[in-house]
Phi, psi and omega in degrees: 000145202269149186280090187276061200209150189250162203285320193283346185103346185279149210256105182294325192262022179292124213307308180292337175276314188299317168319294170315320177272340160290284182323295168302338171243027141273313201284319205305310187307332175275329174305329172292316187292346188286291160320311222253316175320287209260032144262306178296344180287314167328296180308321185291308177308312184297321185263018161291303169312337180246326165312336197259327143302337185268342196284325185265340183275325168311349168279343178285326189282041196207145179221110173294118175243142165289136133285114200209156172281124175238127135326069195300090211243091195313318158339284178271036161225132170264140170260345165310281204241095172301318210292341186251035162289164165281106159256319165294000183267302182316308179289338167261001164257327187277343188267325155340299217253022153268019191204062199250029179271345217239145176270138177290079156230178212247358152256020179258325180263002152323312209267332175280340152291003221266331187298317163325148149277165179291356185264001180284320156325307184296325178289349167270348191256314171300332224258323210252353184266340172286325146191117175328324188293326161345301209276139192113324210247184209222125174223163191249135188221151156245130173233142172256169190264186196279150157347330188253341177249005170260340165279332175283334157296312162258034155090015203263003179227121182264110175286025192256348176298162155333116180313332197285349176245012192248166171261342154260155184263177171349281196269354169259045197234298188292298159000309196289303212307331169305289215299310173299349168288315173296339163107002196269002161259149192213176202226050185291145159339112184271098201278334179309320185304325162290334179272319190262164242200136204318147196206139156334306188250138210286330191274015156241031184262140164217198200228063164278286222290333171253355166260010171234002174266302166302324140337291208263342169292307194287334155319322178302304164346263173334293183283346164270323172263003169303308190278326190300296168352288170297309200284333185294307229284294166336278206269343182271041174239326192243327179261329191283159170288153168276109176196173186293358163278297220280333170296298190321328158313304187274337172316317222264352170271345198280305184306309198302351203271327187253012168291153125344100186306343200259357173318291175311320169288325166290313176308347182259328187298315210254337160288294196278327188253334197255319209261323187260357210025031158022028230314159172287160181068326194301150171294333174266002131317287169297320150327309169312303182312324179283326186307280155023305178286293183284327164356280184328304191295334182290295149008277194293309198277354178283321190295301180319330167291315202292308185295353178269351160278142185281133178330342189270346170270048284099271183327287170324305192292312162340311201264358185253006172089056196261149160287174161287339187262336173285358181272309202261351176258351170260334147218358169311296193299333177286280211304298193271020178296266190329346154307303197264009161284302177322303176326285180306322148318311197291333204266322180272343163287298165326319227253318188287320153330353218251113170241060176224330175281341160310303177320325203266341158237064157072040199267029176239053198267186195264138191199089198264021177240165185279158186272175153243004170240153156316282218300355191257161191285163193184159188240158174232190185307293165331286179306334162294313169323310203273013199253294198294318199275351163290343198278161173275331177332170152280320193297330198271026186241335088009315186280320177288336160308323178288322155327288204305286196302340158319315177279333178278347182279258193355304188287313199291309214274338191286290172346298164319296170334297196307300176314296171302248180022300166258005166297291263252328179267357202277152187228128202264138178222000000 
């Protein structure tokens, strides 16, 4: 019989040790189940968050256009000055004769312009200012309709409610159902949400204006704290003495890291807009600001990549007669540059993300063109989401889903970056 007892006497297969050992792997098994609990719940959560955007958002990226012959009705054109045509004449006369059943009143022919959106004048004032020769001929155009008849195309107004409660009536109801009967509505791709630049009305609102405004904050971002960053991490890693300044330093960058964003946001309110006097709205205001915000993060992840080279790459370069400053800028910094890019993207990911400091020097204004300088007013990705989800319209609630996931492509391909980056350079020791 095998002796199950230790030099010490003690007995392993004794009933209270066999107890102890059931309890631990009772308890490890609920810990595993605890974890595993609280991914899926992350997980069930995360993809909740994304069925629920993609469900209200997904309409946006589709637009109903009318298709119609418009007359260019030389009457209401000048060819010296296109841009000062009767356009709105144009378009009601062009609607006259898709409806020519309907009495010539003047609130009856309201409701057949009403279907246009208000930006189908401008796409025939553009069409005709490009070439002049048009006027006289009969052209075919897509135009989008109005907002309302574009949630009635995509199912988003049930013509089975009560009239009294829907915002189209009946006989404008019937009227679309004609033009779709005709084969003259259609749902193309909605390239204005990317091309065009914030607009009062929804089915001509897009996020130009705010992807070339978050372009030029974060370029700012980015040249200013990519070099400032490296360069603080750099000396107080390789150069400063150990000493009660220099901890005091690094604490106080350690905090700043934890700071409130919107903190960062008064400080540009009261400095950068009060004290230099600034413009408002501008993107390179905001850039300063995230620059500020990102700062702290570049710092910490620059140092932490430096302490991950190993001291014998210090050494080595030492024993062959390297300088201090040729040791750390001919192999430290290279070696720990894929750290300190991963650092920096994710910290420029953030940065894109970040709306209360923006808010605060005013990147939320009404803004209807793209900027074409840093220096011009402008809105950014965040402040707009949050501008469309202010609006009272229905249209704008499909458009702000949509924003959001714009931005979440965006956070999703910068992350990605960091990640290749740092598989593909990073070096294990």
């Amino acid at each position: 019989m095998t002796d199950q007892t230790n030099n010490t006497g003690f007995d392993w297969a004794s009933p209270s040790f066999q107890s102890h050992m059931k309890k631990r792997r009772r308890s490890q098994i609920q810990l595993k189940l605890l974890g595993l609990g609280a991914i899926a719940i992350a997980f069930m959560m995360l993809m909740l968050l994304i069925t629920s955007l993609v469900s209200t958002g997904y309409h946006a990226f589709t637009q109903t256009h009318l298709k119609v012959e418009v007359f260019l009705d030389p009457e209401h054109l000048d060819p010296a000055k296109p841009a000062r045509g009767n356009y709105r004449q144009i378009l009601t006369d062009t609607m006259k004769t898709q409806f020519p059943d309907v009495p010539d009143d003047r609130a009856e022919l309201r409701k057949l312009t009403s279907i246009l959106s208000n930006g189908a004048q401008f796409t025939i004032r553009d069409r005709v200012m490009e070439n002049p020769d048009l006027i006289g001929e009969t052209v075919q155009f897509n135009v989008p309709v109005a907002d309302t008849y574009d949630q009635l195309n995509k199912g988003l107004i049930d013509p089975d409610t009560p009239e009294e409660y829907r915002r189209l009536k009946n006989d404008e109801i019937a009227n679309f159902e004609l033009l779709k009967d005709r084969g003259a509505i259609t749902e193309p791709l909605n390239t204005a949400l990317l091309t065009n630049a914030d607009s009062r009305f929804p089915e001509l609102a897009g996020l130009k204006g705010a992807l070339v405004g978050s372009f030029y904050a974060l370029l700012t971002c980015f040249l200013l704290s990519f070099p400032l960053g490296i360069g603080a991490a750099i000396y107080l890693e390789e150069f400063a003495p150990r000493n009660r300044v220099s901890d005091l330093i690094e604490i106080n960058i350690n905090n700043l890291a934890a700071v409130p964003s919107v903190v960062f946001g008064l400080l540009a309110l009261a400095v950068f807009l009060g004290w230099f006097g600034m413009p408002r709205s501008a993107p390179f205001v905001g850039g300063m600001t995230l620059a500020l915000m990102t700062l702290p993060t570049i710092i910490i992840a620059t140092r932490a990549a430096l302490k991950a080279v190993p001291p014998s790459i210090r050494e080595a370069a030492l024993a062959v007669g390297a300088s201090k400053q040729q040791v750390v800028f001919g192999h430290v910094l290279p070696l720990a540059m894929p750290g300190i890019l991963t650092g920096t993207i994710i910290g420029l990911a953030q940065a894109l993300g970040e709306t209360a400091p923006l808010l605060l020097i005013g990147m939320n204004a009404f803004i209807t063109s793209a900027p074409s300088t840093p220096f011009d007013s402008a809105t950014a990705l965040p402040t707009q989401i949050f501008i469309w989800a202010d609006s009272p319209e229905r249209g704008f609630v499909s458009r702000t889903s949509a924003a959001i996931l714009v931005l979440l492509t965006f956070l999703i391909m910068m992350n990605a970056i960091a990640i290749f980056l740092r598989q593909k350079f990073e070096r294990k020791w």
